[in-house]
ROVEXBA-745381 format. One record per residue: residue in three letters; y, z, x of N, C-alpha, C in turn. Coordinates in steps of 0.001 Angstrom, whole numbers, padded with zeros to 6 digits, always signed. Atoms other than C-alpha are relative to their C-alpha. Layout:
! residues N
ALAYZXYZXYZX/...
//
This chain:
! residues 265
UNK-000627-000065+001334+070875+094267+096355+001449+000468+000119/UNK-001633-000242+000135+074477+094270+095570+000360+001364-000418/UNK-000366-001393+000825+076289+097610+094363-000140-000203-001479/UNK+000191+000263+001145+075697+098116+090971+000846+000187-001150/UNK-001574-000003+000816+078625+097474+088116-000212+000738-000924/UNK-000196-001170+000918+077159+100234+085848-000645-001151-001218/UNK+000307+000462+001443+076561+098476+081916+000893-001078+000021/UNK-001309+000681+000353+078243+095361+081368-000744-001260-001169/UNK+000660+001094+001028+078102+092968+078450+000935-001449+000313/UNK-000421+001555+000055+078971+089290+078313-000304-000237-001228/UNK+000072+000659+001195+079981+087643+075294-000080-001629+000546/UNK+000200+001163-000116+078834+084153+074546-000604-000406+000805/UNK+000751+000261-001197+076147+084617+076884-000629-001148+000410/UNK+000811+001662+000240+074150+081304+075705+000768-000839+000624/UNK-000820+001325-000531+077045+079066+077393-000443-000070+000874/UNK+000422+000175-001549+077002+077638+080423+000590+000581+000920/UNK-000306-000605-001191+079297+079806+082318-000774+001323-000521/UNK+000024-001277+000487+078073+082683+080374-001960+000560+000905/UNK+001093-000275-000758+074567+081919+081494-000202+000337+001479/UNK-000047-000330-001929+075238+081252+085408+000689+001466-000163/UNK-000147-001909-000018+077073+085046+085141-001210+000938-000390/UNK+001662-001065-000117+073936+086509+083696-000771-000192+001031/UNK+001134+000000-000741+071513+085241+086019+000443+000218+001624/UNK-000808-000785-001374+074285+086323+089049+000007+001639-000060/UNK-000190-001432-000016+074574+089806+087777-000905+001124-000564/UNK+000787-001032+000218+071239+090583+086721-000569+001229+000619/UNK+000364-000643-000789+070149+092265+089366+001022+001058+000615/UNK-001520-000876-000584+073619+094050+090262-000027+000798-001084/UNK-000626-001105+000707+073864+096204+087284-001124+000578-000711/UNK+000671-001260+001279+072224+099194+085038-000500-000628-000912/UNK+000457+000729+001125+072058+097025+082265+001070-000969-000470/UNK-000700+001254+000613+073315+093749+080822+000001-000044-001176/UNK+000201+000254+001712+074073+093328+076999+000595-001138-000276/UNK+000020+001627+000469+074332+089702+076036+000094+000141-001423/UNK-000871-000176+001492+076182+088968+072905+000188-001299-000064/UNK-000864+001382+000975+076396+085442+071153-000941-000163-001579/UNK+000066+000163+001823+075727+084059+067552-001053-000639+000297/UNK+001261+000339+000155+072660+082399+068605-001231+000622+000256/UNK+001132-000947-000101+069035+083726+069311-000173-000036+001911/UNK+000493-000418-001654+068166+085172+073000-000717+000291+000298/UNK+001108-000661-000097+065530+086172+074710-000150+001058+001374/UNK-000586-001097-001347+065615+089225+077497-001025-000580+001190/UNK+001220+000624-001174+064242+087889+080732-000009+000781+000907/UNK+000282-001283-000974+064062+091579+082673+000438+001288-000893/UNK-000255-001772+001005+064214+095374+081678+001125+000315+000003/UNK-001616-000695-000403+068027+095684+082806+000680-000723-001386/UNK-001221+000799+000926+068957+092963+079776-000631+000482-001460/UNK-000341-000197+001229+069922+093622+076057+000218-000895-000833/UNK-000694+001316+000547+070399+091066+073727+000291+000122-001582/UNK-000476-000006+000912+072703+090948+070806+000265-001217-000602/UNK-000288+000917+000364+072790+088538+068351+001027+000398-001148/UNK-000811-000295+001176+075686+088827+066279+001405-000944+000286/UNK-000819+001095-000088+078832+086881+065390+001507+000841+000678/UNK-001838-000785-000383+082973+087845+067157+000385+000643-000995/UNK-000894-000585+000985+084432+087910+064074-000346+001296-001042/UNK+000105-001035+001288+082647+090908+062548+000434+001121+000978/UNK-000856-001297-001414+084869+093976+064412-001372+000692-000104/UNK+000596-001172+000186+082417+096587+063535-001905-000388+000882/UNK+001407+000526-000955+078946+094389+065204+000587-000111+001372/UNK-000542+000118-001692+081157+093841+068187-000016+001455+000775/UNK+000029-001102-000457+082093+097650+068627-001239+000263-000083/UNK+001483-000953-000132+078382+098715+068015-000777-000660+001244/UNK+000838+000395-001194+077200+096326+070923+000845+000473+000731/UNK-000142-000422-000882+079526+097634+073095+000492+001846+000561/UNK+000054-001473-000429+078663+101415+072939-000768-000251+001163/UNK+000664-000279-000957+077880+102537+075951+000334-000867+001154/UNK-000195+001430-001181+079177+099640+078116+001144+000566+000874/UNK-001356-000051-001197+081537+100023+081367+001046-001076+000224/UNK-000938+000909+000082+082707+096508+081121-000665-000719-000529/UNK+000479+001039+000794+082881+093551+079044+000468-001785+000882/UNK-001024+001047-000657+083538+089855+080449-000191-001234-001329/UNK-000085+000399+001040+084476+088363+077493-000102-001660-000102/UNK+000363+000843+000249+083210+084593+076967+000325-000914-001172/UNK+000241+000589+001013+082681+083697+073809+001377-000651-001254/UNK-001227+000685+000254+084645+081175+071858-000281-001657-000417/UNK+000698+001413+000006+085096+077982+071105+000902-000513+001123/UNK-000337+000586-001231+085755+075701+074413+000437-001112-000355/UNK+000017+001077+000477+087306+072878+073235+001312-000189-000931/UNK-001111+000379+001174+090287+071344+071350-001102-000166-001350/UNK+000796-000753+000745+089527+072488+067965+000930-000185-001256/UNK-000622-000616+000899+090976+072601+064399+000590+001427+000491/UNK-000663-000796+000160+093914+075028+064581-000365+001347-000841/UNK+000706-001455+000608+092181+077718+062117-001116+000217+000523/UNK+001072-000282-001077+089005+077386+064037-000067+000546+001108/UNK-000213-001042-001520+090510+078422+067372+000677+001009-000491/UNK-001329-001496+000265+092583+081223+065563-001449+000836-000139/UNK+001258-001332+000382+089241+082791+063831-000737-000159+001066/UNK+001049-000447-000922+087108+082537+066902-000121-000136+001300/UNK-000135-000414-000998+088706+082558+069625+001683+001133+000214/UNK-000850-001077-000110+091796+084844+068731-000483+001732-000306/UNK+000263-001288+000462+090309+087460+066391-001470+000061+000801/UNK+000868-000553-000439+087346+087207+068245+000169+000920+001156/UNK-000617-000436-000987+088909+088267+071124+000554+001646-000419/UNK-000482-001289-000370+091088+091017+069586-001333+000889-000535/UNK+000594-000894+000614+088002+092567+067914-001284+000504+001188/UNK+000277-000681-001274+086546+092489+071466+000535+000788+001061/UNK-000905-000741-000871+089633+094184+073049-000228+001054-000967/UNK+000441-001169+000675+089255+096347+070000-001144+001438-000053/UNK+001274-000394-000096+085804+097199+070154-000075+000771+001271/UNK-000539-000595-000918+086949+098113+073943+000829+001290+000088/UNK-000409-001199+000091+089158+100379+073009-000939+001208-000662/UNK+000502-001016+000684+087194+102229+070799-001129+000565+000677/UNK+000823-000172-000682+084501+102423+072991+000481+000741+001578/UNK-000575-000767-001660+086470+103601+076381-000480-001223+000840/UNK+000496+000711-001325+085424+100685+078976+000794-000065+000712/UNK-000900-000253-001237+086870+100980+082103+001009-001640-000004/UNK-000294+001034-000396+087425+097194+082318-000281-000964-001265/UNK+000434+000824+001247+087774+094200+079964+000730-001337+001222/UNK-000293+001560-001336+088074+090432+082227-000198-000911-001640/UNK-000393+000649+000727+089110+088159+079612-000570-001930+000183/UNK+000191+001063+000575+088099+084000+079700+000912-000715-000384/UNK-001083+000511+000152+091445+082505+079842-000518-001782+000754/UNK+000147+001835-000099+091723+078458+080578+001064-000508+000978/UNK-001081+001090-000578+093789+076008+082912+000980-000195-000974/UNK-000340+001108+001616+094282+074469+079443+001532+000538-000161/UNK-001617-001024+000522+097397+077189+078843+001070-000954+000819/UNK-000838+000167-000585+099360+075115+081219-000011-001747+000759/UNK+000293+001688-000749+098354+071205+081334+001256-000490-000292/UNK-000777+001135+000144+101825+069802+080591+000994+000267+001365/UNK-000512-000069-001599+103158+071117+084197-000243-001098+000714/UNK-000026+001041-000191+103394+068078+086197-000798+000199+001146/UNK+001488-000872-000822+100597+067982+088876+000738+000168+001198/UNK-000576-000144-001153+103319+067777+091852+000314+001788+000059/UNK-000204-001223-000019+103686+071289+091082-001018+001176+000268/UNK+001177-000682-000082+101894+074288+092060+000232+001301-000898/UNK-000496-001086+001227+101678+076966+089125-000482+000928-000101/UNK+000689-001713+000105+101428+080918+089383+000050+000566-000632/UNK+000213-001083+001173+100233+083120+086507+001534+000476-000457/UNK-000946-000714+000447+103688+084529+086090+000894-001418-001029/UNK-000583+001434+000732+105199+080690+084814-000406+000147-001132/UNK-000209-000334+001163+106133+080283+081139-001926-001164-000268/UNK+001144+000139+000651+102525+079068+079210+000600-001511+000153/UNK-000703+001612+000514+103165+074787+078597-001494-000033-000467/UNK+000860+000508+000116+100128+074312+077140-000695-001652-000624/UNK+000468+001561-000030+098188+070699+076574-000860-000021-001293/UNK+000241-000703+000819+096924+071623+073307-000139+001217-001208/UNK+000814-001071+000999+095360+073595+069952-000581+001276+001195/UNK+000365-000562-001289+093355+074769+072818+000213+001328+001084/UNK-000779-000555-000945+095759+075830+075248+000271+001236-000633/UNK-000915-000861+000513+097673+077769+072680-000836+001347-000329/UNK+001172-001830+000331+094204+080387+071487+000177+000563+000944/UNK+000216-000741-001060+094239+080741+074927+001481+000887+000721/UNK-000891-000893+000158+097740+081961+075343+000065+001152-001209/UNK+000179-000922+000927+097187+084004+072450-000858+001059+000680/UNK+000743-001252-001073+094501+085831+074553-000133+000765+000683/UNK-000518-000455-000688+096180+086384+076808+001175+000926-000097/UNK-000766-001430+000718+098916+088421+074912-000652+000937-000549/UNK+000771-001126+000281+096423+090121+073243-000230+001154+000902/UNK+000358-001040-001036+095038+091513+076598+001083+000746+000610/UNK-001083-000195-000622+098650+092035+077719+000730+000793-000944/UNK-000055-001033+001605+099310+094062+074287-000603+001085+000131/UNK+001445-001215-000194+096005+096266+074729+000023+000610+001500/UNK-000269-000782-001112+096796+097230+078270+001029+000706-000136/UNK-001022-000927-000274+100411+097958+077957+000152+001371-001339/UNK+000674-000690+000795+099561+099868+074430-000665+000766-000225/UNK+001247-000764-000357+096146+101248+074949-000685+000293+001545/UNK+000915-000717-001145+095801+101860+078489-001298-001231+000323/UNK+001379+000916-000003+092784+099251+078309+000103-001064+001663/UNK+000366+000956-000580+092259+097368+081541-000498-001001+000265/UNK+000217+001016+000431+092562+094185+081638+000143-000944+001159/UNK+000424+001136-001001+091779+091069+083706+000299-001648-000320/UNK+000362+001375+000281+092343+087126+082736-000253-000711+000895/UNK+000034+000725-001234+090759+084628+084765+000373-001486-000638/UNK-000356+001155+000727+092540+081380+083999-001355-001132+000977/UNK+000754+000555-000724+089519+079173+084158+000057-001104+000415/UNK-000773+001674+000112+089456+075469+086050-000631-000186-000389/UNK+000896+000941+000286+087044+072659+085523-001506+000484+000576/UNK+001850-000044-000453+083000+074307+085576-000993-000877+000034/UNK+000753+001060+000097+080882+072300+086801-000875-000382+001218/UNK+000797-000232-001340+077611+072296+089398+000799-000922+001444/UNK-001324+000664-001179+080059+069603+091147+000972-001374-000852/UNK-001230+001243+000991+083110+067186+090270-000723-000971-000130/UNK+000490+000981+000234+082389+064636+088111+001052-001084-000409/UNK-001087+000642+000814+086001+063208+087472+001108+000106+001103/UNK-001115-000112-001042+089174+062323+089899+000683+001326-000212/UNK-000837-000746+000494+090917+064915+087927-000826+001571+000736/UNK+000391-001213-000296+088419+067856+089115+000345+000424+001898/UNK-001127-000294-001171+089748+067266+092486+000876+001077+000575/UNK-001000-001370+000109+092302+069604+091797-000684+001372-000617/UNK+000716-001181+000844+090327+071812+089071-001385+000725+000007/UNK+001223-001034-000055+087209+072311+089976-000479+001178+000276/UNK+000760-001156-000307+085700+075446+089531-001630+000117+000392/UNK+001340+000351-000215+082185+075706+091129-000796+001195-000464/UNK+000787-000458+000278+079098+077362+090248-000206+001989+001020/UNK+000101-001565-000711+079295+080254+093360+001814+000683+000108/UNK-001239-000768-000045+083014+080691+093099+000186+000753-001513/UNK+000012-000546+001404+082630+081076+089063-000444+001590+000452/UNK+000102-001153-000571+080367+084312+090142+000571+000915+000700/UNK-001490-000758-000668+083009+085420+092641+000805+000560-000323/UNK-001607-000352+000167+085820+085606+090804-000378+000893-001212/UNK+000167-000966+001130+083864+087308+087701-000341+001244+000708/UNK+000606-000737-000775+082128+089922+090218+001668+000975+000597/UNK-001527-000536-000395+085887+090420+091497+001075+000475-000863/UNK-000232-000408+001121+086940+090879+087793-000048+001454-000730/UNK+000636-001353-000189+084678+093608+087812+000171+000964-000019/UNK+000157-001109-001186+085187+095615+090615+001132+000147+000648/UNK-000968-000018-000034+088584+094966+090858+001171+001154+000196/UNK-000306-001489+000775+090158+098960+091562+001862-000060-000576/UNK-000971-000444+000802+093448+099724+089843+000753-000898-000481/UNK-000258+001193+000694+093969+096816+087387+001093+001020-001106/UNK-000280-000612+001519+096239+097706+084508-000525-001623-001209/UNK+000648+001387+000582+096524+093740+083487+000688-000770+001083/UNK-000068+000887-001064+096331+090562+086082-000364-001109-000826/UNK+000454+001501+000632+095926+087006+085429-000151-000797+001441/UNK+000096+000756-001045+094645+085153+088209-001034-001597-000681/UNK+000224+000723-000381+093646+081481+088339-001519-000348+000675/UNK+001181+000461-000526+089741+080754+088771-000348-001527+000490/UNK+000424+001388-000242+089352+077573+090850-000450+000296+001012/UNK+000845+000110-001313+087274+076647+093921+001285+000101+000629/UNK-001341+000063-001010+089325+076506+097010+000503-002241+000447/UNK+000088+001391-000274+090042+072621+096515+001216-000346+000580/UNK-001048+000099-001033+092271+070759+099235+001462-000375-001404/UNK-000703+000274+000856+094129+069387+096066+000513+000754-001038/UNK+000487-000809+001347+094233+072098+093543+001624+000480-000466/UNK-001599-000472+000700+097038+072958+091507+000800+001254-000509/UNK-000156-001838+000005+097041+076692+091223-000031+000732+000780/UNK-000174-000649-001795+098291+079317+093535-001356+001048-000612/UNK+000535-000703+000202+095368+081379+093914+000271+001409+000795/UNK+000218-001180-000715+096533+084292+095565+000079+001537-001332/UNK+000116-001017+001099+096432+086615+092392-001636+000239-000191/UNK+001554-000427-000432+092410+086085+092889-000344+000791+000955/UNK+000806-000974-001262+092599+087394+096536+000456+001681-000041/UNK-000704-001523+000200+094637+090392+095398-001410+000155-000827/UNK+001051-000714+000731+091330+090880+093144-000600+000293+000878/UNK+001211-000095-000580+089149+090664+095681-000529-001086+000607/UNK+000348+001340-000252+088233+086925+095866+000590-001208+000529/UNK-000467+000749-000382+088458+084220+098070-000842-000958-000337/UNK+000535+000960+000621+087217+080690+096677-000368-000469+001597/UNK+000525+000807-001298+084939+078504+099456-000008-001274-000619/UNK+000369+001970+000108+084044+075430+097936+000906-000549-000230/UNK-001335+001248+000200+086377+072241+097858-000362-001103-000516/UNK+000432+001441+000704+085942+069179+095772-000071-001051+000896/UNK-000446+000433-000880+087315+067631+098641-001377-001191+000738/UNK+001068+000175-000512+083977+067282+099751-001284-001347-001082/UNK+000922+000740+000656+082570+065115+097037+000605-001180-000599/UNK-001029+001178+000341+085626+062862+096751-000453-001490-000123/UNK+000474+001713+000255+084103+059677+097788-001557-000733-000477/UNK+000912+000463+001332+081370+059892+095451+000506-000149-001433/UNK-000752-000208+001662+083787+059983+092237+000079-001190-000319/UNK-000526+001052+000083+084635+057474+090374+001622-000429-000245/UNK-001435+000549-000105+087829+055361+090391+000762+000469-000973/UNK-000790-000304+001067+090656+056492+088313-000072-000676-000799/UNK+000495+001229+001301+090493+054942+085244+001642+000245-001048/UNK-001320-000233+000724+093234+055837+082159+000785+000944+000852/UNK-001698-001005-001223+096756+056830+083885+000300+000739-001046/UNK-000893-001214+000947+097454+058932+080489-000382+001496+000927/UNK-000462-001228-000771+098799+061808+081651-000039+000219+000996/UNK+000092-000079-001024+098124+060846+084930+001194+001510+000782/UNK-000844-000511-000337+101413+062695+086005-000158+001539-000406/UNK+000167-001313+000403+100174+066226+084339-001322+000514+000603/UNK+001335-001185-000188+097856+069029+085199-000941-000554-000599/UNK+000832+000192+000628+096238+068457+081973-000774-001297-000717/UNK+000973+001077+000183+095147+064979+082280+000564-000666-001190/UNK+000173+000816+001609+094139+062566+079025+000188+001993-001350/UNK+000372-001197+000942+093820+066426+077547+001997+000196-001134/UNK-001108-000022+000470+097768+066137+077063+000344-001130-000901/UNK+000405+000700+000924+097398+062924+075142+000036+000268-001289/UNK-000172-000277+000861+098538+063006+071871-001569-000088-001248/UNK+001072+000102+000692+095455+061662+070054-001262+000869+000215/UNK+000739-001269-000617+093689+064607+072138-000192+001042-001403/UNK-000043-001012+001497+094958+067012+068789+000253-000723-001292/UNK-000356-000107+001909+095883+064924+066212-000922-000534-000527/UNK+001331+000398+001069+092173+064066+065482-000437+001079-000710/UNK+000429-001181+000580+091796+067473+064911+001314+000581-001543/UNK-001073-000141+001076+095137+067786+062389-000120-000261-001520/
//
């Protein structure tokens, strides 16, 4: 058994990264408190399960009495009506950095996106410190999130973490993940390294596999702790053929594509 991370909750546990992190860190910690808007069910004595919604501050702070860290999830994933990503993935956010503060947790690891930065051109390789370009509605909650956490650290002391996430997914299913894929044991990695991370104030590192193609410097992960293994590389000539060249030339793909947001407008 791994060392144990003390209390930690995950919001938006029901997703799919939210789930692979629970069922990586059940066994590593004191207790797990699982937090999304749908119904759960506890599948060992170490887990907790909260059903309640982001946007109410005061249900957020009461699930996370008692917690050491939060790895904040929950959200909506997805280009999105513009007031939709504000109420639930901005204020959800600050009322989980909130709820953090008020509570004392040592650590808060944030759920940040590629997305913040798809109109970078893919010949480029792009490190956390570069201005935001984002490829989207999307993109932009998620720069918002990322000030938040970068607000609440330098402000409140609050330690803070973003992992800009790539493409999750048990393995590439698209030319484009090539570069982005994030895999299933590096996802765990880099949250585990989120963690346990010692003298964070606030970081932003770049969650991707270690792919031969990849478009993000990851060395702001190995300063956490984490080094990525898997490579897409490896599943290349099972993909299929490129298909639409939109946006070929960007990070963020067809995602930069105008008709990407203005269905949502």
């Amino acid at each position: 058994m791994r060392t144990r991370h003390g209390t930690v909750a995950i919001t938006g546990a029901a997703g799919r990264i939210g789930s692979a992190v629970r069922a990586g860190l059940r066994d590593e910690v004191t207790r797990l408190v699982l937090i999304d808007r749908v119904e759960l069910t506890a599948q060992s004595p170490t887990e907790d399960v909260r059903r309640l919604d982001l946007r109410d501050a005061d249900a957020v702070a009461d699930a996370l009495q008692g917690v050491d860290a939060v790895i904040h999830l929950g959200g909506i994933p997805d280009e999105a009506p513009l007031p939709d990503l504000l109420d639930a993935n901005v204020l959800g956010t600050h009322n989980v950095l909130e709820g953090a503060r008020r509570q004392g947790l040592r650590r808060v690891v944030l759920a940040s996106s590629n997305r913040l930065g798809g109109f970078y051109p893919v010949a480029q390789t792009v490190t956390p410190d570069l201005p935001a370009r984002p490829d989207g509605l999307y993109g932009v909650s998620k720069v918002a999130m990322e000030a938040l956490g970068r607000l609440y650290a330098d402000k409140f002391d609050l330690s803070v973490v973003c992992l800009r996430i790539g493409s999750y997914e048990d393995t590439p299913t698209e030319r484009r993940h090539l570069s982005t894929w994030l895999s299933p044991r590096d996802c765990l990695g880099y949250a585990r390294a989120a963690l346990t991370a010692p003298d964070v104030h606030f970081t932003t590192a770049y969650a991707v596999s270690a792919n031969t193609g990849r478009f993000w410097d990851i060395a702001a992960g190995a300063e956490l702790g984490y080094v990525p293994v898997d490579d897409a590389e490896a599943f290349a000539s099972s993909l299929p053929a490129a298909g639409d060249s939109t946006g070929s030339e960007l990070q963020g793909g067809a995602y930069t594509g105008k008709d990407y947001t203005l269905r949502h407008i």
